[in-house]
VMD Tcl script that builds the backbone (N, CA, C; Angstrom):
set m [mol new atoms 273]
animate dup $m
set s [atomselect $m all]
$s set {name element resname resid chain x y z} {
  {N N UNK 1 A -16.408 3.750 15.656}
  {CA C UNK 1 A -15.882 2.510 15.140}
  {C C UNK 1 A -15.918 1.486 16.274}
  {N N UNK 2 A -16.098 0.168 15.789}
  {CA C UNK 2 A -16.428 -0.818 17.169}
  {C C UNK 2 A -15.275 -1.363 17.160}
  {N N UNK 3 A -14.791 -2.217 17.913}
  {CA C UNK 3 A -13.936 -3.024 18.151}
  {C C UNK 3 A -14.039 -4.407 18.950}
  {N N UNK 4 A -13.939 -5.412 18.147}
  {CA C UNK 4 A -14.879 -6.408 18.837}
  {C C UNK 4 A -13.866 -7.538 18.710}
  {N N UNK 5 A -13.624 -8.886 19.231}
  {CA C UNK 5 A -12.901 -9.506 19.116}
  {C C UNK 5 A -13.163 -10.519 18.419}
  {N N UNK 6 A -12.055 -11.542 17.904}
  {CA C UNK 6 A -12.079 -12.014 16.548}
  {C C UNK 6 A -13.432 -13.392 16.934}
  {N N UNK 7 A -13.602 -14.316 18.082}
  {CA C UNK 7 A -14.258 -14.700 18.715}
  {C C UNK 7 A -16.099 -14.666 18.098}
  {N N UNK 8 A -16.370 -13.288 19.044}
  {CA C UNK 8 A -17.530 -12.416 18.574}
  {C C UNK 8 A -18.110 -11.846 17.252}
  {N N UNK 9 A -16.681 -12.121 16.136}
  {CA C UNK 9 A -17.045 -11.491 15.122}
  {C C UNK 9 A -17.681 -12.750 14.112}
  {N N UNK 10 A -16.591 -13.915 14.449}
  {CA C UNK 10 A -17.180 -15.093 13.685}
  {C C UNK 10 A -18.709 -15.811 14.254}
  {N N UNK 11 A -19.088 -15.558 15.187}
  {CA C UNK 11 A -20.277 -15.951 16.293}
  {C C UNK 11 A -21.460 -14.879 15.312}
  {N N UNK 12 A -21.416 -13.939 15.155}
  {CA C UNK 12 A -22.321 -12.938 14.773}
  {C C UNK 12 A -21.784 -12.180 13.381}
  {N N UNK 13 A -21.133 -12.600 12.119}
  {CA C UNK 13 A -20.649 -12.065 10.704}
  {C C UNK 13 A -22.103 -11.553 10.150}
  {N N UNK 14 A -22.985 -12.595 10.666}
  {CA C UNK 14 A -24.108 -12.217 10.077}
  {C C UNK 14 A -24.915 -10.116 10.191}
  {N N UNK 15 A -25.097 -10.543 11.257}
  {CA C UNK 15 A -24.993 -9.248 12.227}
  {C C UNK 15 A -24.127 -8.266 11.826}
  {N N UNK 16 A -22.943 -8.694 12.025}
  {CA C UNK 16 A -21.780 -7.198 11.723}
  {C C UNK 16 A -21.882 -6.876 10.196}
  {N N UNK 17 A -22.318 -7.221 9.194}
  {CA C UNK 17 A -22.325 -6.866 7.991}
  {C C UNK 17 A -23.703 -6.168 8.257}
  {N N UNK 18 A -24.964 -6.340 8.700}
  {CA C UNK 18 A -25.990 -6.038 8.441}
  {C C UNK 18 A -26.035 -4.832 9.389}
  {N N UNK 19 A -25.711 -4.653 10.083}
  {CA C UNK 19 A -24.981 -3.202 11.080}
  {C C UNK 19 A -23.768 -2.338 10.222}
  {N N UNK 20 A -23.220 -2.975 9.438}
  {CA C UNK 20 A -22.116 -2.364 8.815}
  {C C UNK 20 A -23.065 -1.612 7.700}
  {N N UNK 21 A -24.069 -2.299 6.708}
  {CA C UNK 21 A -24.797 -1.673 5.651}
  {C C UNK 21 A -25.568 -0.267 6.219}
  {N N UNK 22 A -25.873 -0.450 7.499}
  {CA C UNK 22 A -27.492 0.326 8.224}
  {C C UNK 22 A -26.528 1.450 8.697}
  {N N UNK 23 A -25.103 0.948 9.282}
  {CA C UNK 23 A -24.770 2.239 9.986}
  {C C UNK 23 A -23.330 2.820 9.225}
  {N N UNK 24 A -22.983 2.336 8.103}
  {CA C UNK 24 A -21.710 3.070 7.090}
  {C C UNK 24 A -20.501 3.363 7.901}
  {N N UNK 25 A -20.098 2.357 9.075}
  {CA C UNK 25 A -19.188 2.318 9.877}
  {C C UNK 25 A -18.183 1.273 9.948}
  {N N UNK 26 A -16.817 1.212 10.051}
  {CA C UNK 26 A -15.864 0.172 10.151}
  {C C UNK 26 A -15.907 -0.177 11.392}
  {N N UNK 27 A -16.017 -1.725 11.653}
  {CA C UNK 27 A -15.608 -2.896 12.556}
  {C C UNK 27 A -14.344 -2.813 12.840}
  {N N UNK 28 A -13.513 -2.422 13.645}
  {CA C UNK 28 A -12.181 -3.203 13.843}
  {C C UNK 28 A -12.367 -4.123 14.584}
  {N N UNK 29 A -11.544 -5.532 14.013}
  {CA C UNK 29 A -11.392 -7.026 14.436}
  {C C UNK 29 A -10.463 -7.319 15.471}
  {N N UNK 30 A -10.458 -7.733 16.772}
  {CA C UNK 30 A -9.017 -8.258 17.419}
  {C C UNK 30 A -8.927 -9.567 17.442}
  {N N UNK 31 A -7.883 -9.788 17.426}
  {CA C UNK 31 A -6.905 -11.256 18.320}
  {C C UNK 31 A -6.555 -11.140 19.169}
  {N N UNK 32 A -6.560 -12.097 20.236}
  {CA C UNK 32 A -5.545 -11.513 21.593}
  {C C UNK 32 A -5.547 -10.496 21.845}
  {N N UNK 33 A -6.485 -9.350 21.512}
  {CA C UNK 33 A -6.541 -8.073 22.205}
  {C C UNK 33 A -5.440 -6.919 21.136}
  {N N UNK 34 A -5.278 -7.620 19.991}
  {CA C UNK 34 A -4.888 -6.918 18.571}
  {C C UNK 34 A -5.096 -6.661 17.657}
  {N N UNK 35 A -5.211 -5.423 17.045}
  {CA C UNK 35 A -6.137 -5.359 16.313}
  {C C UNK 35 A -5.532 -6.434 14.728}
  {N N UNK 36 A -6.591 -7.005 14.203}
  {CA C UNK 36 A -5.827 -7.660 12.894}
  {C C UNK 36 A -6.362 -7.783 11.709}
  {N N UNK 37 A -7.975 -6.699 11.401}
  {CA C UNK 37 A -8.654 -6.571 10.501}
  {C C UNK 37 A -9.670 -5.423 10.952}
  {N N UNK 38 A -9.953 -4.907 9.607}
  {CA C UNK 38 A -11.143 -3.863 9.806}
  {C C UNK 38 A -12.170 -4.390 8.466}
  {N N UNK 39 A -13.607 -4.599 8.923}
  {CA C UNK 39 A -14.645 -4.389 7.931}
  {C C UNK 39 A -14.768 -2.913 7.414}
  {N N UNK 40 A -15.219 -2.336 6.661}
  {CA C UNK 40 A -15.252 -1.301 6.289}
  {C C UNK 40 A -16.529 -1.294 5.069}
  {N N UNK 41 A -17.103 -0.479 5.023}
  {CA C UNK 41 A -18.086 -0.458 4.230}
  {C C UNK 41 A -17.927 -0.340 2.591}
  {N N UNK 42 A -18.375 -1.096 1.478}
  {CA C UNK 42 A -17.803 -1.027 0.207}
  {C C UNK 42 A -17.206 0.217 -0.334}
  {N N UNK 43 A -18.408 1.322 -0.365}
  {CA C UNK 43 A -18.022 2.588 -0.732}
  {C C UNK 43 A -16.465 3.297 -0.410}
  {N N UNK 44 A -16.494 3.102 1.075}
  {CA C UNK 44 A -15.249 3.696 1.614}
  {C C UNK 44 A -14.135 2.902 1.163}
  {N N UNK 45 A -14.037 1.484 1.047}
  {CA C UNK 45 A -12.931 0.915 0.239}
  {C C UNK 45 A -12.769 1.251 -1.225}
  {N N UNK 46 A -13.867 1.929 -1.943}
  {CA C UNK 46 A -14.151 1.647 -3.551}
  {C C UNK 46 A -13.139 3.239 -3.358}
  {N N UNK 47 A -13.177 3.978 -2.526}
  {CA C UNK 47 A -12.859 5.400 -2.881}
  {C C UNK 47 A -11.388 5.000 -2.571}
  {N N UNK 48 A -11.160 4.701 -1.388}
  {CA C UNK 48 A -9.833 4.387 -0.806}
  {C C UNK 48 A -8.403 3.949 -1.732}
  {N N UNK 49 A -9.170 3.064 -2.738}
  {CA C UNK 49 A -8.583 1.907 -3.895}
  {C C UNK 49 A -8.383 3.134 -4.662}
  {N N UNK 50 A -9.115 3.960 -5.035}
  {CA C UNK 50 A -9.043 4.767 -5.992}
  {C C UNK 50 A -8.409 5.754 -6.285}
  {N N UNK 51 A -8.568 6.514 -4.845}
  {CA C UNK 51 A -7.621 7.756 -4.466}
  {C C UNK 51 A -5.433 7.028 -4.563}
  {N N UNK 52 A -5.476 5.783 -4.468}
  {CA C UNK 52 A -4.174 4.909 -4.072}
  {C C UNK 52 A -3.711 4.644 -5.611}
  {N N UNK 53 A -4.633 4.525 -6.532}
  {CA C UNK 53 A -4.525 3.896 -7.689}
  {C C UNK 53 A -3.632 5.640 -8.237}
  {N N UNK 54 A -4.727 6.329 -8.258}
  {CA C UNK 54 A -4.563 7.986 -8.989}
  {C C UNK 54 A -3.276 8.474 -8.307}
  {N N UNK 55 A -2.984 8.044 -7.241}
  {CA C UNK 55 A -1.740 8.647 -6.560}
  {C C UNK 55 A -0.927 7.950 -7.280}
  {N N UNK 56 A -0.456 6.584 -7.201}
  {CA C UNK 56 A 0.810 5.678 -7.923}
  {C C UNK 56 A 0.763 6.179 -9.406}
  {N N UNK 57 A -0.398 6.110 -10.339}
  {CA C UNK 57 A -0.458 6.913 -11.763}
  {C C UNK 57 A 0.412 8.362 -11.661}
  {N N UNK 58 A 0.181 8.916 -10.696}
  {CA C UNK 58 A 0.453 10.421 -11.214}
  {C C UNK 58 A 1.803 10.370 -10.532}
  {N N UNK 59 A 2.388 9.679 -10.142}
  {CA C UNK 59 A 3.785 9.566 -9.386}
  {C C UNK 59 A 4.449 9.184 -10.405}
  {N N UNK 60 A 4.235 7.833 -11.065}
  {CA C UNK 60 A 5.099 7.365 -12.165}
  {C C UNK 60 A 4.796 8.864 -13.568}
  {N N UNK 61 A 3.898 9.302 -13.840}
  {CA C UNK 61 A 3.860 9.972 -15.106}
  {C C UNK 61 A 4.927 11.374 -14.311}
  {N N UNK 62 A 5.119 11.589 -13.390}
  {CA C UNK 62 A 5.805 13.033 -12.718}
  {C C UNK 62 A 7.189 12.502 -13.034}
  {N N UNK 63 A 7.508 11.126 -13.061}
  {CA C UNK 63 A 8.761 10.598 -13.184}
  {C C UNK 63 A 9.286 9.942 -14.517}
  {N N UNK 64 A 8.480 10.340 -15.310}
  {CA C UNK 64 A 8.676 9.640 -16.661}
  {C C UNK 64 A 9.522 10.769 -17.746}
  {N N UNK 65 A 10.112 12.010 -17.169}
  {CA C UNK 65 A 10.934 12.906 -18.087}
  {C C UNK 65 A 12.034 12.620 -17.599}
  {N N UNK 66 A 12.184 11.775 -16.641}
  {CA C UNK 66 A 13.675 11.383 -15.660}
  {C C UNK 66 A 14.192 10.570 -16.308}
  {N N UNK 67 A 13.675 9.518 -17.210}
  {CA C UNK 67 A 14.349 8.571 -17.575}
  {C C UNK 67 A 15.447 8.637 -18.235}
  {N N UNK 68 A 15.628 9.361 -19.272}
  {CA C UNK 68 A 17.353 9.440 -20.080}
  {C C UNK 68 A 17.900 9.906 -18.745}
  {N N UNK 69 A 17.684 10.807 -18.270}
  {CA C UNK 69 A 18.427 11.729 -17.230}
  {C C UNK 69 A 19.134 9.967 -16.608}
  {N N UNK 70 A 18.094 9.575 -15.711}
  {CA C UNK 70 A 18.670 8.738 -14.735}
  {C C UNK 70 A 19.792 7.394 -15.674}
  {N N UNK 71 A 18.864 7.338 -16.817}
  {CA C UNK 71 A 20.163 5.901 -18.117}
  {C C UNK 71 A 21.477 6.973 -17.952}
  {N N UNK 72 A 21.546 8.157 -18.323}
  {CA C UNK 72 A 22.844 9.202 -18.434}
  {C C UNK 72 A 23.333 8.672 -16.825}
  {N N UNK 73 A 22.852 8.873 -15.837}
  {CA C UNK 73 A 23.611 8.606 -14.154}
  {C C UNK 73 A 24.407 7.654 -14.316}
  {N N UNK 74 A 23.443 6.411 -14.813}
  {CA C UNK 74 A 23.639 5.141 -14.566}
  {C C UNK 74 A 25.512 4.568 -15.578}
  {N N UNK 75 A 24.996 4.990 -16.645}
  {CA C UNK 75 A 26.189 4.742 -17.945}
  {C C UNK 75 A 27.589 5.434 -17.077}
  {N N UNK 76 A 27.438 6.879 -16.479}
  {CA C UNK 76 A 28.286 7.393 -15.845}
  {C C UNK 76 A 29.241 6.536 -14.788}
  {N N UNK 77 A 28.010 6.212 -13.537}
  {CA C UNK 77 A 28.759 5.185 -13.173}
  {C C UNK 77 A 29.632 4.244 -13.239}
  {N N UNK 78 A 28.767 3.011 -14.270}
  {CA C UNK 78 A 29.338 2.379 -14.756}
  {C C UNK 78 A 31.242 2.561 -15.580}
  {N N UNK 79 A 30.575 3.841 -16.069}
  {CA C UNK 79 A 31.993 4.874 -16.936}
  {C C UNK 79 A 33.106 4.611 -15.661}
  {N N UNK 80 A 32.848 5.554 -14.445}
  {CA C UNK 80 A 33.578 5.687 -13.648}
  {C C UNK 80 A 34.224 4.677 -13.036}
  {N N UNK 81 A 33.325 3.353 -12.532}
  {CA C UNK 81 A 33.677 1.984 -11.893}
  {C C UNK 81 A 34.968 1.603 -12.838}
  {N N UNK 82 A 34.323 1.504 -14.470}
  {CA C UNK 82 A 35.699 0.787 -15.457}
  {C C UNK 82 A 36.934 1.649 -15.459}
  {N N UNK 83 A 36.799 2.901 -14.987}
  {CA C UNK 83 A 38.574 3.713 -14.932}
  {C C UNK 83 A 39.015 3.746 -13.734}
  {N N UNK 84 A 38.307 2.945 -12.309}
  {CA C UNK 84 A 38.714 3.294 -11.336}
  {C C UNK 84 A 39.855 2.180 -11.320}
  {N N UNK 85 A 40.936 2.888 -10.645}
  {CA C UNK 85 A 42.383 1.784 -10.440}
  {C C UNK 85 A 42.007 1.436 -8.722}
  {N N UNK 86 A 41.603 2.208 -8.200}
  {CA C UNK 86 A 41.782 1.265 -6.793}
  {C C UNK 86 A 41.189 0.557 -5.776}
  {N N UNK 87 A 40.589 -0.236 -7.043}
  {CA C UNK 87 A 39.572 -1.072 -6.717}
  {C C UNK 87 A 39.175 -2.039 -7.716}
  {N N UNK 88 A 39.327 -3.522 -7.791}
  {CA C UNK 88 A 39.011 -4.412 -8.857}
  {C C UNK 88 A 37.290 -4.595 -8.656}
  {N N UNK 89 A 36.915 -4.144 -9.820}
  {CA C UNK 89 A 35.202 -4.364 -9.560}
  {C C UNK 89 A 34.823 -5.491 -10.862}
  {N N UNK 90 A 34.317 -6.362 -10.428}
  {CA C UNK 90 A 33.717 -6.747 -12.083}
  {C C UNK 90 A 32.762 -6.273 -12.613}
  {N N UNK 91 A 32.348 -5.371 -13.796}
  {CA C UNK 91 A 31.466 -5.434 -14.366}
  {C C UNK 91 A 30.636 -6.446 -15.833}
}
mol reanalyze $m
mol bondsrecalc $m
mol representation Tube
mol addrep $m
């Protein structure tokens, strides 16, 4: 992976994309000697997006038999807050 500064990268974009297609490698970008962007080649972002997408899907469907469960927590609470004496809460 290269690392080139932000300077060099706008001087030669032309270049770093056409090195990026030939050699299927990420650019990291600096500022001031920080890093603050990476080129990356389409493919590796197209998978990246994808693998991120299928993870958040299968997280929410693992959590979707929870729901009465967690409305039941919630009502409880609430239950408990309105009988508590030692403490004025508004609900």
């Amino acid at each position: 992976m290269e690392i080139i500064p932000l300077t060099r990268a706008k001087a030669r974009f032309s270049e770093l994309i056409a090195r990026l297609i030939h050699r299927q490698e990420a650019v990291v970008i600096t500022r001031k000697r920080v890093p603050v962007a990476v080129i990356v080649p389409y493919e590796e972002w197209v998978k990246k997006e994808s693998s991120e997408m299928a993870g958040l899907a299968a997280a929410a469907a693992a959590l979707a038999d929870y729901d009465a469960e967690i409305d039941e927590m919630i009502e409880a609470v609430y239950a408990a807050r309105a009988k508590a004496r030692d403490r004025d809460v508004p609900l």
